[in-house]
C-alpha positions in Angstrom: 58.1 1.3 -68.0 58.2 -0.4 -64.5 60.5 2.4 -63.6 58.2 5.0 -64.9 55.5 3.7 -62.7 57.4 2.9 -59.9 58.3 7.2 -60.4 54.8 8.3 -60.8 53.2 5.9 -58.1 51.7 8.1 -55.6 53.1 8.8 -52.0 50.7 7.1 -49.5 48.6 10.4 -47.8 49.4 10.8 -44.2 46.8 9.8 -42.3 46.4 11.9 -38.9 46.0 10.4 -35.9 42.1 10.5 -35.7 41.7 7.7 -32.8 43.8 9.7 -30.7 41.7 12.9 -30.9 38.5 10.6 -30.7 40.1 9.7 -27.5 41.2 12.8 -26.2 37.4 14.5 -26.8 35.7 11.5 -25.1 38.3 12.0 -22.2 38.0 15.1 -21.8 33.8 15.3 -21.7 34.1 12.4 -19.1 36.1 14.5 -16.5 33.7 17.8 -17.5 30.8 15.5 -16.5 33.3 14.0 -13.0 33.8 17.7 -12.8 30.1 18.8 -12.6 29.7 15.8 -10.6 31.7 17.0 -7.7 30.6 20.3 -8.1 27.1 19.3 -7.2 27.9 16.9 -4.9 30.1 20.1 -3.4 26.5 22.3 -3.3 25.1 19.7 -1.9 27.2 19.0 0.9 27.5 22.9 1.4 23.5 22.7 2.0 23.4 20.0 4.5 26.0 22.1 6.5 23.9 25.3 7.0 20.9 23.2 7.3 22.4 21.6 10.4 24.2 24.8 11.1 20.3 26.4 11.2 19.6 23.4 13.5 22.0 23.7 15.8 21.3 27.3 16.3 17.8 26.8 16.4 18.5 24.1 19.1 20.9 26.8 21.1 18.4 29.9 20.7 15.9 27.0 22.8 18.3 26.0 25.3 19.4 30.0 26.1 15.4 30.3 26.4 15.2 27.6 28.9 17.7 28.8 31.1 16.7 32.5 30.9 13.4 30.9 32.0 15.3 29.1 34.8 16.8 31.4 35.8 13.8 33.5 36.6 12.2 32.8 39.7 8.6 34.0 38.3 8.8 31.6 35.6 10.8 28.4 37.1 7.9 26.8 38.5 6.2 27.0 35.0 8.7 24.9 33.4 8.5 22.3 35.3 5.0 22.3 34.8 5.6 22.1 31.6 7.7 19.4 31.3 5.4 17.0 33.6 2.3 18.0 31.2 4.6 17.2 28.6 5.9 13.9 29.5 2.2 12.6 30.5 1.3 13.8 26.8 3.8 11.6 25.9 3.4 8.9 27.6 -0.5 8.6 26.5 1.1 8.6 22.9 3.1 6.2 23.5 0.4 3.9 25.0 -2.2 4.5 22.2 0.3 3.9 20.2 1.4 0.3 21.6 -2.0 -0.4 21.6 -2.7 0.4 17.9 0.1 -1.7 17.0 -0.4 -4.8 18.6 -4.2 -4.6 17.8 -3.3 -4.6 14.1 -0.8 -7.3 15.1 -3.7 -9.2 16.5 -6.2 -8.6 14.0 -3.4 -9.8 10.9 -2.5 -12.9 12.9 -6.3 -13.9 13.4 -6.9 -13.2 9.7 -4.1 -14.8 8.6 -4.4 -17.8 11.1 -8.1 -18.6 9.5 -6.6 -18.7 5.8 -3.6 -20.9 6.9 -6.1 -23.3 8.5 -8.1 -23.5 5.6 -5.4 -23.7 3.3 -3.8 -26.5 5.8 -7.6 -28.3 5.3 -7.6 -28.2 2.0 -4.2 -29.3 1.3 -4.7 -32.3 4.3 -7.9 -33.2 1.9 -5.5 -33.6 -1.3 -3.0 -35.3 0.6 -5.2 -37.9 2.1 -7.1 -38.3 -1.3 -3.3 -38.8 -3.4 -2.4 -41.2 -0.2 -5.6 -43.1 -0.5 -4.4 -43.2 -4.4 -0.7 -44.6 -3.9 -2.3 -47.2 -1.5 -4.9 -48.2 -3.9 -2.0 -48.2 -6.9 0.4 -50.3 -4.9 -1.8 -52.9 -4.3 -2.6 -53.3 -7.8 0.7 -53.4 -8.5 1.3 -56.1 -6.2 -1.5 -57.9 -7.7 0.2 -57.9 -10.9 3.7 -58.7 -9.9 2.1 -62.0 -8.3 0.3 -62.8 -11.1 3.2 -62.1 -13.2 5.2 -64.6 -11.0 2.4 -67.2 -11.5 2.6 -67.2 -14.9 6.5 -67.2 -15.5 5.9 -70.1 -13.3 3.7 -71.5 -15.4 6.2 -71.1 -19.1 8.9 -72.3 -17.1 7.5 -75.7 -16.2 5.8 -76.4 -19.8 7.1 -79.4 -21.6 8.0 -79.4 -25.3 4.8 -79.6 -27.1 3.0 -77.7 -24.4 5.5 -75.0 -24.9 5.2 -75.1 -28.9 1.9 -74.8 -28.6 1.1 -72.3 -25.8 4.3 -70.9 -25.0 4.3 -68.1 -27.8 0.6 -66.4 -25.7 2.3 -66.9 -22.4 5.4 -65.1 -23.3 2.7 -62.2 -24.5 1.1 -62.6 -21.4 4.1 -62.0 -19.4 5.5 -59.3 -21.5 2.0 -57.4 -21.0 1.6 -58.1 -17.8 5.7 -56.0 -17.2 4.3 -53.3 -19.7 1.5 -52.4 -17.3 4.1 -53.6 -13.5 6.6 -50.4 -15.4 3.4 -48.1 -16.4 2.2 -48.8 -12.8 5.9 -48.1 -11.4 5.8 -45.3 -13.3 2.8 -44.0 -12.0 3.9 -44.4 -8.8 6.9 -42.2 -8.8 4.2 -39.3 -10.6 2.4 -40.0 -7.3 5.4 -39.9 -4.7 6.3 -36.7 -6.9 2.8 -35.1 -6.5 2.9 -36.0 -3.0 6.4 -34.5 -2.4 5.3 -31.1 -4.1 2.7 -30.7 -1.6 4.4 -31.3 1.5 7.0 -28.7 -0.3 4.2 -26.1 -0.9 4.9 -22.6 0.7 1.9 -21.1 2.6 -0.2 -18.5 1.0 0.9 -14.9 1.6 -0.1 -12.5 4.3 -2.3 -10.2 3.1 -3.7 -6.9 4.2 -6.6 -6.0 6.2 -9.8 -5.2 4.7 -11.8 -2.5 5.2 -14.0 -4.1 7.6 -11.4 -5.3 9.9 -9.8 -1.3 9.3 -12.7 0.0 10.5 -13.1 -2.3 13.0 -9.5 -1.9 14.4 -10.1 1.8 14.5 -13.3 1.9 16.6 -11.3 0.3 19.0 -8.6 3.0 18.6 -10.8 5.7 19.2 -12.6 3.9 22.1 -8.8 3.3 24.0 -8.4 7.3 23.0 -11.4 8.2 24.8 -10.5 6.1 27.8 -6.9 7.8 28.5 -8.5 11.3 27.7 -11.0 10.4 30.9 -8.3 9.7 32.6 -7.1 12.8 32.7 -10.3 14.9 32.0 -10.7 15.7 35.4 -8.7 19.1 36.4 -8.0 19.4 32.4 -5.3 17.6 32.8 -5.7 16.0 29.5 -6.3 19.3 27.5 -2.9 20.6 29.2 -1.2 17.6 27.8 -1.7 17.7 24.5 -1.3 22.1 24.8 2.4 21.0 26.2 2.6 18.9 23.0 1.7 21.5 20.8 3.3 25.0 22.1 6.5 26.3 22.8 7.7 26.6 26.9 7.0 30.3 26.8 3.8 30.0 25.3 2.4 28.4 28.6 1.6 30.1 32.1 0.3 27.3 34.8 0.3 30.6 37.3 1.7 31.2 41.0 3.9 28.7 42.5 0.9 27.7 44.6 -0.9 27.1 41.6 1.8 24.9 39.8 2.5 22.3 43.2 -1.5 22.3 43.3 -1.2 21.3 39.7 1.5 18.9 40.0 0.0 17.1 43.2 -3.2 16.7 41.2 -1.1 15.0 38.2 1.0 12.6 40.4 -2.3 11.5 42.5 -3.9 11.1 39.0 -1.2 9.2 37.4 -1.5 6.9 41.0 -5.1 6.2 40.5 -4.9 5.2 36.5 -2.5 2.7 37.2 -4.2 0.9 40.1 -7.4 0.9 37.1 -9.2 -2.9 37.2 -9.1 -4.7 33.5 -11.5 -2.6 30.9 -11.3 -4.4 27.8 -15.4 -5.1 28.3 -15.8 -1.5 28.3 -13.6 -1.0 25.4 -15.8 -3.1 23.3 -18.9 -1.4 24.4 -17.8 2.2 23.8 -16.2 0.8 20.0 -19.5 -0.1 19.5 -21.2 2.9 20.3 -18.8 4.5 18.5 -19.2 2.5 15.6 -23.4 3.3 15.7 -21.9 7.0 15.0 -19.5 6.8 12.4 -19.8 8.5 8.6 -17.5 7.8 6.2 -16.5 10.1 3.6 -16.6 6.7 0.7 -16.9 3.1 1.0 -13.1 2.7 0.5 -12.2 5.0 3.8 -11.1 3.3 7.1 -11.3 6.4 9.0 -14.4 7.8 10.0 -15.4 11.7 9.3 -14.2 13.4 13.0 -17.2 15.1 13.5 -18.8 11.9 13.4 -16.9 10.3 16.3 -16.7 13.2 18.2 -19.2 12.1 21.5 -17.2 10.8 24.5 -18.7 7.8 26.1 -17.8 7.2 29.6 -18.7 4.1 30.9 -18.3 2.8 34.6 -18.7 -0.9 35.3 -22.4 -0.8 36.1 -22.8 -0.5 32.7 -24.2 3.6 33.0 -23.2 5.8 29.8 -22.6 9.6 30.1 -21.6 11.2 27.2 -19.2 14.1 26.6 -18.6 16.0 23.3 -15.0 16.1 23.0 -13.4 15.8 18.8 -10.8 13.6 20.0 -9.8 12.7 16.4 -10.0 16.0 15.1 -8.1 18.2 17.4 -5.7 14.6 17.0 -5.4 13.4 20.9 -2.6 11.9 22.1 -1.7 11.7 18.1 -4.3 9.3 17.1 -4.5 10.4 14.0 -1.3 9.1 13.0 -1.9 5.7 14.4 -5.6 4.6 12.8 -5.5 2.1 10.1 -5.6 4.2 6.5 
């Protein structure tokens, strides 16, 4: 019979080699997705190089334009006109821009500087208080470490029947009186670890200007606009700045030769005179605060005023005499003061 089964018993199956195929499909989808992978990194890459391709020949197409305009003697004289209205145009940016940023700088340190010191007051006020505490603690500590001595004193010079008699409440005497010398111990370390944690403690955070300070900061931004544009409102100078800024060399015509070394000798005699200008920080804050009387804003939550609003010049001279000019200094963006306000 054993024979019979051992005959009939069937043949174990061949099992086919599924892991193998399991690994082979999850290979395989892993280098399809490498694959597609590359192949957009491969696009990619292709599209940076004819975007910098488009800006290099861009850059050459201006440079051959340059020196076509060099070369010609009608128009030579123009581009250096050009360039000098150009580079005063930058120049004012870069000084309104200096000046926005360090009066932010300013304002955020001021700001910040009041809630240090209060936060410095308040936590000198705990610190004192938890001092005051310790030094109050201590001495009662001391108190009871005397009297604790005292009465040790006292259980170790009983006699016999003194002892029998009274030594069983002086023992509970002095054991009470080291219950409350460890629970004062005790409390002194929670002290010392209080006072620690504050001496530890980080300062508050910086935090952002408000809206008030924004607008604030901005009136004075628009006030330091208007005094470099009347710097160089005389001759237009100022308005040929910022169209040097904004159009292409062969967009501009200054004239004759004449008229471009009038032009220039007018520009460097300026440029002279503004920096040999006295201190004007006074006149700043008057003509911020004019401005200031002026200003709309669109909501409560904007920093920066409607243009049309701010768009009266207010020259000052030291006597204190206003004249006023209508010039949109924010909305035709002077000297790119639009970029620098505080949003």
């Amino acid at each position: 019979m054993a024979r019979l089964t051992t005959i009939f018993k069937a043949e174990p199956e061949a099992q086919p080699d599924s892991d193998k195929l399991v690994d082979l499909f999850k290979n395989r989808a892993e280098l399809k997705k490498e694959f597609a992978a590359l192949r957009d990194e491969k696009y990619r890459l292709q599209d940076r190089v004819k975007q910098h391709e488009g800006a290099i020949a861009r850059v050459q197409q201006k440079l051959n334009h340059i020196e076509s305009l060099l070369l010609d003697p009608e128009w030579v004289h123009n581009v250096v006109a050009y360039y000098q209205l150009r580079r005063l145009g930058l120049h004012c940016q870069s000084k309104l821009g200096r000046f926005a940023e360090e009066l932010k700088q300013q304002r955020e340190q001021r700001i910040y500087g009041k809630v240090r010191d209060g936060w410095n007051a308040e936590r000198k006020v705990e610190s004192d208080r938890l001092e005051k505490t310790l030094g109050e603690h201590r001495l009662s500590v001391q108190m009871l470490e005397d009297r604790l001595q005292v009465e040790s004193h006292k259980l170790s010079t009983m006699n016999g029947v003194t002892r029998m008699l009274n030594g069983r409440t002086q023992t509970t005497l002095i054991d009470d009186l080291s219950a409350e010398i460890e629970a004062g111990n005790n409390r002194e370390r929670q002290l010392l670890a209080e006072l620690k944690a504050l001496e530890e403690m980080e300062p508050p955070p910086q935090q952002g200007l408000d809206i008030a300070a924004k607008r604030s900061i901005n009136f004075m931004i628009l006030s330091f606009t208007q005094q470099l544009y009347l710097y160089y409102a005389e001759d237009n100078l100022a308005e040929l700045a910022k169209e040097a800024m904004e159009k292409s060399l062969g967009a501009t015509n200054y004239g004759t030769r004449d008229d471009v070394d009038e032009l220039l000798e007018r520009l460097a005699e300026r440029k002279l005179e503004v920096e040999q200008q006295a201190d004007f920080a006074d006149i700043l804050q008057q003509r911020a605060r004019k401005i200031a009387e002026g200003a709309v804003f669109r909501s409560d939550d904007d920093a920066v005023p409607v243009a049309g609003s701010v768009g009266i010049v207010f020259d000052i001279d030291a006597n204190g005499v206003v004249r006023q000019k209508d010039a949109n200094l924010l909305g035709e963006n002077y000297f790119g003061v639009a970029k620098v306000v505080s949003r």
